[in-house]
C-alpha positions in Angstrom: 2.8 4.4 -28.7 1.9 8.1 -27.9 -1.6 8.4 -29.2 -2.1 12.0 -28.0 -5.4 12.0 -29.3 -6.7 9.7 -26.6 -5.8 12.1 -24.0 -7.8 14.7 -22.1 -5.1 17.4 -20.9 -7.6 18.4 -18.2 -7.7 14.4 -16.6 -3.5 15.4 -16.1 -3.4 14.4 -12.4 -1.1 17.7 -11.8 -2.5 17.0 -7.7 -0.5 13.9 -8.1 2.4 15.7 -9.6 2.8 18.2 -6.7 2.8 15.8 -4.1 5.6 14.0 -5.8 7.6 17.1 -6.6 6.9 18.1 -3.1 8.3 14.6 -1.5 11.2 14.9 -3.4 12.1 18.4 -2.2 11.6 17.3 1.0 13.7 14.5 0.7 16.4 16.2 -0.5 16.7 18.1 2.0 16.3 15.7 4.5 19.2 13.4 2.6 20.9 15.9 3.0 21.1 16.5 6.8 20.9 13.2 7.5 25.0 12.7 5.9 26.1 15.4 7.6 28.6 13.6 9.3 29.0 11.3 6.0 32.6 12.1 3.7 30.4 11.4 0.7 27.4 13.7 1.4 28.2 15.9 -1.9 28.6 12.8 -4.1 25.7 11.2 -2.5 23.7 14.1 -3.0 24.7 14.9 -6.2 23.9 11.3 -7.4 19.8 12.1 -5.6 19.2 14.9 -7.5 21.0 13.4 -11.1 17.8 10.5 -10.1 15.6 13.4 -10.0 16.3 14.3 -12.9 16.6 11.5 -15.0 13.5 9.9 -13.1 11.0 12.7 -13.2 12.1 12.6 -17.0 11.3 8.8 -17.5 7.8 9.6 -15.6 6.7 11.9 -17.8 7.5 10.3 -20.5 6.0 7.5 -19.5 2.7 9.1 -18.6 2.6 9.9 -22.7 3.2 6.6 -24.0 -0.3 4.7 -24.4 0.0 1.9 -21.6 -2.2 -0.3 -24.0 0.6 -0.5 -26.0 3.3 -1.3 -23.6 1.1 -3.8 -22.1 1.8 -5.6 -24.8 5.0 -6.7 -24.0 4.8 -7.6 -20.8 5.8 -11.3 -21.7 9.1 -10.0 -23.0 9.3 -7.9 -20.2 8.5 -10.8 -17.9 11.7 -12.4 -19.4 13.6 -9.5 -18.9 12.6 -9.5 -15.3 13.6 -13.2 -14.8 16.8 -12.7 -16.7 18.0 -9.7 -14.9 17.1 -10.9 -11.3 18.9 -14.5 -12.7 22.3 -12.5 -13.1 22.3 -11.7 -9.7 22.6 -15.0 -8.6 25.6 -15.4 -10.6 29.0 -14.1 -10.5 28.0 -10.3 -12.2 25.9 -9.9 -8.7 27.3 -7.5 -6.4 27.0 -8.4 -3.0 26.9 -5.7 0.2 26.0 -6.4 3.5 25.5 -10.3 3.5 23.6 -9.9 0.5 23.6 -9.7 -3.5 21.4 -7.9 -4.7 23.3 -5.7 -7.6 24.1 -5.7 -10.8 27.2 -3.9 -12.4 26.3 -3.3 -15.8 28.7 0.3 -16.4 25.9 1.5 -13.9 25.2 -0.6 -11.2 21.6 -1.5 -10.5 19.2 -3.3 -8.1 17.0 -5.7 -10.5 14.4 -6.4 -7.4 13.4 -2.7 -7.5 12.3 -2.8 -11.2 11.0 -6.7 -10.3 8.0 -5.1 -8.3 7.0 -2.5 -11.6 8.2 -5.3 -14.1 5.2 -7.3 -12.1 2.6 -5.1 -11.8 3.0 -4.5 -15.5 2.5 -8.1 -16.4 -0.1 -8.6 -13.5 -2.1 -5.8 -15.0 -1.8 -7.2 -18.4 -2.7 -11.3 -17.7 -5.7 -10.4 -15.6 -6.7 -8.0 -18.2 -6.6 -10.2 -21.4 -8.5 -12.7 -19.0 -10.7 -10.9 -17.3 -13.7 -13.0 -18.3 -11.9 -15.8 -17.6 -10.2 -14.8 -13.8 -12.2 -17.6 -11.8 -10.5 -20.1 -13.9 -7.8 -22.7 -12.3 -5.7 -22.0 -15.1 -5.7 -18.6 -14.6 -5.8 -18.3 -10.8 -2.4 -21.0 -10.9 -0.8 -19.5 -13.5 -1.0 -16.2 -12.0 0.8 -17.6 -9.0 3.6 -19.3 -10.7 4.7 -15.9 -12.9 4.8 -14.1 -9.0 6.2 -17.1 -7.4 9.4 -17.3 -10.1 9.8 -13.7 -9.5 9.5 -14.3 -5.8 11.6 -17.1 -5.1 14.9 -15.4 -7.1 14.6 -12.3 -5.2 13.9 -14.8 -1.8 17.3 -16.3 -3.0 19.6 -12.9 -3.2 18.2 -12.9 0.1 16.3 -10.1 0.0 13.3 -11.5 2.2 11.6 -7.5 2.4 11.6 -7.0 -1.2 9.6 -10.6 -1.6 7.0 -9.6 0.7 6.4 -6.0 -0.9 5.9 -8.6 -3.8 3.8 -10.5 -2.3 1.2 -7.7 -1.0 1.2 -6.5 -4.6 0.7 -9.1 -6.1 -2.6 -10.2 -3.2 -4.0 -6.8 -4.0 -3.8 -7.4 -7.8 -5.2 -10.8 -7.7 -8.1 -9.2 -5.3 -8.7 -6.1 -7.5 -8.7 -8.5 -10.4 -12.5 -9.4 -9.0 -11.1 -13.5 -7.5 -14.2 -15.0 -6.6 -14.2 -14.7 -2.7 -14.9 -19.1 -3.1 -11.2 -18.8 -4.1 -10.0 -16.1 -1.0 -12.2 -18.4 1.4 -10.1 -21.5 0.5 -7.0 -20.0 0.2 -7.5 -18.8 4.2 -8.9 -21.7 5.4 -5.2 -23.3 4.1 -2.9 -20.7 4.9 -4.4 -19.9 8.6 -3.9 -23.5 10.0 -0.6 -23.4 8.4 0.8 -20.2 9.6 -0.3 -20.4 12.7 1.4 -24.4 13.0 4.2 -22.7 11.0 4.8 -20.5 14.1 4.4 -22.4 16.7 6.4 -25.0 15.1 9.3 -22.3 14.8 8.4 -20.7 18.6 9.4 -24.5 19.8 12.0 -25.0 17.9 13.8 -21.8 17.5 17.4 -23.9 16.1 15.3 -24.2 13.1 15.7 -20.5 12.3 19.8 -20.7 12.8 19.6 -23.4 9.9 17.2 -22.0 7.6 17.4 -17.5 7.7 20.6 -15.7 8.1 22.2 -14.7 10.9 21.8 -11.5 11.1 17.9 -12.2 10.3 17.8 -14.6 13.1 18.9 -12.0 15.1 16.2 -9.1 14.2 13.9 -11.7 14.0 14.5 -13.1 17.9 15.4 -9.6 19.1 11.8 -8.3 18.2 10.2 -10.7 19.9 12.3 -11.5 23.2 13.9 -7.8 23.4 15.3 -8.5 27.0 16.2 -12.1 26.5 18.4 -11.5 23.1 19.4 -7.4 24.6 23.1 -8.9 24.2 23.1 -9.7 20.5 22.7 -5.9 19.3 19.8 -6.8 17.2 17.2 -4.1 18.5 19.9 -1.0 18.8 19.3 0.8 15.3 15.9 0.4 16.1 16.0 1.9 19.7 18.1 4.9 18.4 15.5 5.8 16.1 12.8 5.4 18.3 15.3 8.0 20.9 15.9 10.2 17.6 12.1 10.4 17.1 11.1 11.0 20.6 14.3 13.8 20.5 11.9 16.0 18.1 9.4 16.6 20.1 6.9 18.9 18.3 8.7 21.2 16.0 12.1 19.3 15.5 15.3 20.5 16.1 15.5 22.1 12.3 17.4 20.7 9.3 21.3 20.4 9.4 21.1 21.7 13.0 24.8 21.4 15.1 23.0 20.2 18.2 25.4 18.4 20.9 22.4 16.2 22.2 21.4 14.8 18.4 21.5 11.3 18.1 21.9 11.7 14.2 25.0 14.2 15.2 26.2 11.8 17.5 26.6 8.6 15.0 23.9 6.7 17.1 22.3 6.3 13.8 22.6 3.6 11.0 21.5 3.4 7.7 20.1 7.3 8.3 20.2 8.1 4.7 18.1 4.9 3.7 16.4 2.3 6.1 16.3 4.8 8.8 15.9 8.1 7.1 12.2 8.8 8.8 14.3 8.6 12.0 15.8 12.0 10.9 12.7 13.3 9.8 11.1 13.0 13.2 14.4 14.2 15.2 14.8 17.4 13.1 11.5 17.7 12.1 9.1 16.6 14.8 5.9 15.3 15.1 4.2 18.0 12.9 7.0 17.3 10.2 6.2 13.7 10.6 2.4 14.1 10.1 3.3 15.9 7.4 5.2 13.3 5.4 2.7 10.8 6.0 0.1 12.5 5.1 2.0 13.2 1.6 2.2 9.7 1.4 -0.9 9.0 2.2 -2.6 11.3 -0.3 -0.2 9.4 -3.3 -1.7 6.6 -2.6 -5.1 7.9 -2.2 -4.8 9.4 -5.6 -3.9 6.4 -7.7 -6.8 4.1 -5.6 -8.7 7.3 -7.1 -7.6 6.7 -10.6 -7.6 2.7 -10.6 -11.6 3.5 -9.4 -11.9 5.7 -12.8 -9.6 3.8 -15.0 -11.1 3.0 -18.4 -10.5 -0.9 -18.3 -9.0 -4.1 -16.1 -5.6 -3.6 -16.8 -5.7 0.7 -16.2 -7.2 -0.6 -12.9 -5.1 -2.7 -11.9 -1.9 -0.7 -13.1 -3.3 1.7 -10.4 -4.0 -0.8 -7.3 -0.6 -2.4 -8.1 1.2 1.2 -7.8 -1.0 1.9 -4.7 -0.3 -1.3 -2.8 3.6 -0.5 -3.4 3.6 2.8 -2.0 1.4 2.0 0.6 3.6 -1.2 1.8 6.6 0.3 1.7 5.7 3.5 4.0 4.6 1.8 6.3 7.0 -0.8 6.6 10.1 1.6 6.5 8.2 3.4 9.0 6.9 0.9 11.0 10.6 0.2 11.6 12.0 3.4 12.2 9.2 3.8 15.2 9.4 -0.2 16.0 6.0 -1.0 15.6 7.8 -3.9 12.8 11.1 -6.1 12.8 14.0 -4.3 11.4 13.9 -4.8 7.3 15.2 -2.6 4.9 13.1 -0.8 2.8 13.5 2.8 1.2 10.7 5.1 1.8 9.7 6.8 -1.2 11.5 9.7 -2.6 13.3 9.7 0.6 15.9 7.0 0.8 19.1 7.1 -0.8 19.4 4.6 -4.1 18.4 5.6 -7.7 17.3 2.2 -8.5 14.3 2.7 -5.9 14.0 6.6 -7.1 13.7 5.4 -10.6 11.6 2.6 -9.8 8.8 4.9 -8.1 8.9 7.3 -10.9 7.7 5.0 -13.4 5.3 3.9 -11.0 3.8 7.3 -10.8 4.1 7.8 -14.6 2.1 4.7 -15.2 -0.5 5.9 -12.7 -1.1 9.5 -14.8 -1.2 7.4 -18.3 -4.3 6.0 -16.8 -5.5 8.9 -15.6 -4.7 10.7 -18.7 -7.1 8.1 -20.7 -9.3 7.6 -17.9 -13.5 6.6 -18.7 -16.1 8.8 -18.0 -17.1 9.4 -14.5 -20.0 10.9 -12.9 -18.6 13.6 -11.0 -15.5 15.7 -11.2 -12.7 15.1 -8.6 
């Protein structure tokens, strides 16, 4: 499992490293002032920082431990994945906020968050024991069914933005994976027409969308779209606060845990500031420099692990990488995409920033997998 030999120390991505060690800093920090107002702040905090720990712990030791060998039980972890996103549906789920999503197991967890590793992982290893093999139907299909099982339980919790962070991983896998384009051609070629029927279909016949999403999906959904015709249902104020919050910043911010009368994070105009929303605290108290900032951080993690799947020794070290990168990269810039409302409101934690150690120790691992395969990566032709 830990075949030291196999590893150069000087392919450690330590760049990578810093940038993580530098997000979670930051996000500590930013945590931090966004629950000001919050009774549990300490606990809170105190319960970020124990997910530090334990999670920067787990990605190191996951960067040691050959991913060869762990590859090779993804089936079993497949199972694992099914079995523990199965339980939610039942009566051990925990549900919160119209949905069920958690698990109480003496420490309560959110299976969906270790779904999206749990699939990269076996992703990574079915394309790789077939990689000669990738063009075939039974290959392509049975690709597809191992995401769509994981899919359609975490569809059913309903968590509808975890499904599609799912989705995009899994696309850029299957892509990565070298499809033939004869398979991406007829693939759009179906799913254009059908998308494009499937919303006009749903644009004519909006009661369809009271019978088949939630309400209060229906109602982020329609207040996105007609903002002044559904202003009444409430759907589009946590967005507009944190678009006011952002716009507060300025340049420079207002600095971190400041006491300011005219802050909408001081004034409780904000909701779900120390997950969904925290980027909206990051632009009031930090500005637009601070913002840059932060994406560029993010940016650059993601840059670094498409730099490592392009260097990675074999299929499955590649694909390990693009799967990592496609996470990060979706969930950024959804989470901000909603703080600033370029996107309907759906929750997702931005990385190293949101409260929840499911998602902190979900993007750990992540990260750890990412400098295995740098650690062991093939021979290049220039240095980074």
């Amino acid at each position: 499992m830990f075949r030291f030999s196999l590893y150069k120390r000087k392919n450690f991505n330590i760049y990578l490293v810093l940038s993580v060690i530098a997000l979670c800093v930051i996000g500590v920090l930013i945590l931090n002032s966004a629950m000001a107002n919050d009774l549990d702040r300490d606990a809170t905090i105190r319960k970020q920082i124990t997910g530090l720990a334990v999670g920067f712990t787990v990605m190191l030791v996951v960067a040691f431990a050959d991913y060869h060998f762990v590859l090779k039980f993804s089936p079993l972890i497949m199972l694992v994945n099914y079995l523990l996103l199965f339980l939610v549906l039942t009566p051990f789920g925990v549900s919160s906020h119209g949905a069920t999503r958690w698990l109480n197991l003496g420490i309560q967890i959110q299976p969906s968050e270790f779904a999206k590793i749990f699939l990269i992982m076996f992703m990574a290893w079915f394309y790789g024991v077939n990689e000669r093999r990738i063009n075939k139907p039974l290959v392509v299909f049975g690709g597809l069914l191992f995401y769509a099982i994981t899919a359609g339980l975490i569809l059913a919790e309903p968590d509808l933005s975890t499904t599609l962070v799912v989705t995009f991983i899994f696309l850029m896998i299957l892509y990565s994976a070298r499809l033939s384009y004869k398979w991406i051609f007829a693939a759009i070629v179906i799913l254009v027409p059908l998308c494009i029927g499937g919303y006009i279909f749903i644009m004519k016949n909006q009661d369809y969308l009271i019978n088949e999403l939630h309400i209060y999906q229906i109602s982020r959904v329609l207040s996105f779209i007609y903002p002044e015709q559904y202003q009444s249902t409430g759907g589009n104020v946590q967005q507009d606060n944190s678009v006011l919050a952002i716009a507060s910043g300025q340049l420079f911010g207002k600095g971190l845990n400041n006491t300011s009368f005219e802050s909408v994070k001081n004034g409780n105009f904000l909701s779900e500031e120390n997950s969904d929303f925290i980027f909206a605290v990051v632009g009031e108290e930090l500005g637009f420099v601070g913002c840059i900032a932060i994406i560029a951080l993010l940016a650059f993690v993601v840059l670094l692990c498409l730099r490592s799947a392009q260097h990675a020794k074999d299929m499955s070290g590649r694909l390990l990488c693009v799967g990592v990168a496609a996470m990060f990269a979706f969930q950024s810039f959804t989470n901000i995409g909603v703080a600033i409302k370029l996107l309907p409101n759906t929750g997702l934690p931005l990385p190293f920033f949101s409260a929840g150690v499911s998602s902190l120790l979900s993007f750990f691992i992540a990260i750890g997998m990412v400098m295995n395969v740098c650690l062991q990566r093939g021979e290049r032709k220039r240095d980074w």
